[in-house]
N, C-alpha and C positions, 0 to 999 in steps of 0.2 A: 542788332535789334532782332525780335523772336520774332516768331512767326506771327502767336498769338499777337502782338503790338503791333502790327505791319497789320492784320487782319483789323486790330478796332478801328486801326485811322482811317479803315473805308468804313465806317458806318457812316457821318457826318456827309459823305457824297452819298451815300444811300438812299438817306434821310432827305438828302435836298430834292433827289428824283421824287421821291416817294412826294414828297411837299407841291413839286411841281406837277407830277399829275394831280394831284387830291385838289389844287388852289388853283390853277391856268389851266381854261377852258382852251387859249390856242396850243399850248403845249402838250395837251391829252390828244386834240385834232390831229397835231403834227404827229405825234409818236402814233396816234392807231393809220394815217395814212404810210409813216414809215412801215410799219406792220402790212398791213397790203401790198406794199410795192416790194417788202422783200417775200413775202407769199408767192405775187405775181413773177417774182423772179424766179424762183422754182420751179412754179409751173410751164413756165415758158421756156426752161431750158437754156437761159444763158449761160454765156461761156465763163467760166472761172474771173476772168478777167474783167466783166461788164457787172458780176456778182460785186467782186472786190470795191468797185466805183461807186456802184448802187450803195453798199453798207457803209462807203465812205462819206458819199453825201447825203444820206439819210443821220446818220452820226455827225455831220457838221451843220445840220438845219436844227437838229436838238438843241445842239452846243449853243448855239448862234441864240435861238430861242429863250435859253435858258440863260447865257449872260444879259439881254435886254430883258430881259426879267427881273434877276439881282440889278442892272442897271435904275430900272424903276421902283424895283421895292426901295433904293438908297436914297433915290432922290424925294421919296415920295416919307421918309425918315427926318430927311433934313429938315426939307421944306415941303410941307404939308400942304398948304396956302400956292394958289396960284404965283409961278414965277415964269417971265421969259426966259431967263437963262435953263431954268430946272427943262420946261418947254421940250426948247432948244435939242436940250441934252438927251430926253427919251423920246423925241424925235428924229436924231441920226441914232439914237440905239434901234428903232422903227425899220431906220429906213436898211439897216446892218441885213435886219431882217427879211426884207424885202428883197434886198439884192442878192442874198441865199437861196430864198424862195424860188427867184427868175432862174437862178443857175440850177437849180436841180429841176426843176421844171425843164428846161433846154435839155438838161444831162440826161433826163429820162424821157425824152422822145426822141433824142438820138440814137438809146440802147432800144427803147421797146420795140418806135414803129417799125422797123425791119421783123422783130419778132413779131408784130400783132398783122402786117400786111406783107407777105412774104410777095419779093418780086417776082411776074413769071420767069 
């Protein structure tokens, strides 16, 4: 396969970032607070290694973000109309969300606050 071929078949994930800022007001929130936190990580001089974590779990809150996203645009395709199961369904997509949210929340006050309140 060329290069050119290999290069279109990332427009289509391009296009879906681009979709999900422009349409998901929590997806824009999440990526400019990812933007601050890897700013903040700069400025604060973490180690290579707490960098590496930070851009890991800022890239798995997006991810996360972004498949309950496709998870509700599908259900919300099918069945338009109130459904329990539909419900259900982008409810544990929610809650996927949530449990992402708590872990880098936890992950990033275990790298910061050393850096924000240095021990005597």
């Amino acid at each position: 396969m060329s290069f050119r071929k290999k290069a279109q078949n990332i427009r289509p994930s391009l296009r879906a970032i681009l979709i999900l800022w422009q349409e998901e007001f929590s997806f824009k929130v999440l990526a400019l607070c990812g933007m601050v936190t890897l700013l903040l990580s700069y400025l604060l001089h973490i180690s290579r290694f707490e960098f590496i974590i930070v851009i890991l779990t800022v890239g798995v809150v997006l991810a996360v973000e972004a498949l309950n996203t496709a998870i509700e645009e599908l259900c919300d395709h099918v069945t338009p109309e109130e459904h329990f199961r539909i419900g259900k369904i982008k409810d544990i997509g929610s809650g996927a969300s949530l449990l992402v949210l708590t872990a880098a929340l936890i992950i990033g006050l275990i790298i910061f606050i050393p850096h924000l309140l240095p021990l005597p």
